[in-house]
C-alpha positions in Angstrom: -143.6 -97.1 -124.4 -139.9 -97.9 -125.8 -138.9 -101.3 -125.9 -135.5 -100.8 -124.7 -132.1 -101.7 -122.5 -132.0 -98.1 -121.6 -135.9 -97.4 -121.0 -136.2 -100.8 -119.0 -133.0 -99.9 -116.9 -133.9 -96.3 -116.6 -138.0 -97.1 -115.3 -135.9 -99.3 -112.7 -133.0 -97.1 -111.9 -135.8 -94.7 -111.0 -137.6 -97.4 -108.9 -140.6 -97.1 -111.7 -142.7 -100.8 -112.1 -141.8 -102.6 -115.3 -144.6 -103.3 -117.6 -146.0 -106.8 -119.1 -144.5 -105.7 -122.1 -141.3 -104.2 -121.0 -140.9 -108.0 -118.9 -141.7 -109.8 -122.3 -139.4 -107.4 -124.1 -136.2 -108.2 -121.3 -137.0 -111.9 -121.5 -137.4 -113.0 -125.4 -134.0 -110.3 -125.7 -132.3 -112.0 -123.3 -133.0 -115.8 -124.7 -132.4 -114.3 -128.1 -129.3 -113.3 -127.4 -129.7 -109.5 -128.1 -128.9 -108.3 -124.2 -124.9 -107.2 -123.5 -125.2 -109.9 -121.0 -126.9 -112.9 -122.7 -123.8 -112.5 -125.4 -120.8 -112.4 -122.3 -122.3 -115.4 -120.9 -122.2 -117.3 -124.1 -118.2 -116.4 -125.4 -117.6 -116.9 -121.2 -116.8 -113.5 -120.8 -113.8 -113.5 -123.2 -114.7 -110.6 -125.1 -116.9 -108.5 -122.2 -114.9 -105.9 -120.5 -116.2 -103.9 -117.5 -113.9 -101.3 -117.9 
């Protein structure tokens, strides 16, 4: 299974059940820093956009 944003958002977009490793995967990216949103909370959204 990929280790993913887009395979995690896509199992849940299609109300699929996230794996262990998928969970594992979301969490260490996210405290690591490597998730869109980990980054936008750290510069306080200066340089997200939603557009």
């Amino acid at each position: 299974m990929a280790m993913d944003a887009i395979s995690v958002i896509r199992t849940k977009r299609d109300r699929g059940e996230l794996s262990d490793e998928q969970i594992d995967w979301v969490i260490d990216a996210y405290t690591r820093g490597r998730s869109p949103t980990s980054r936008c909370r750290r510069s306080r959204w200066r340089s997200c956009s939603t557009a």
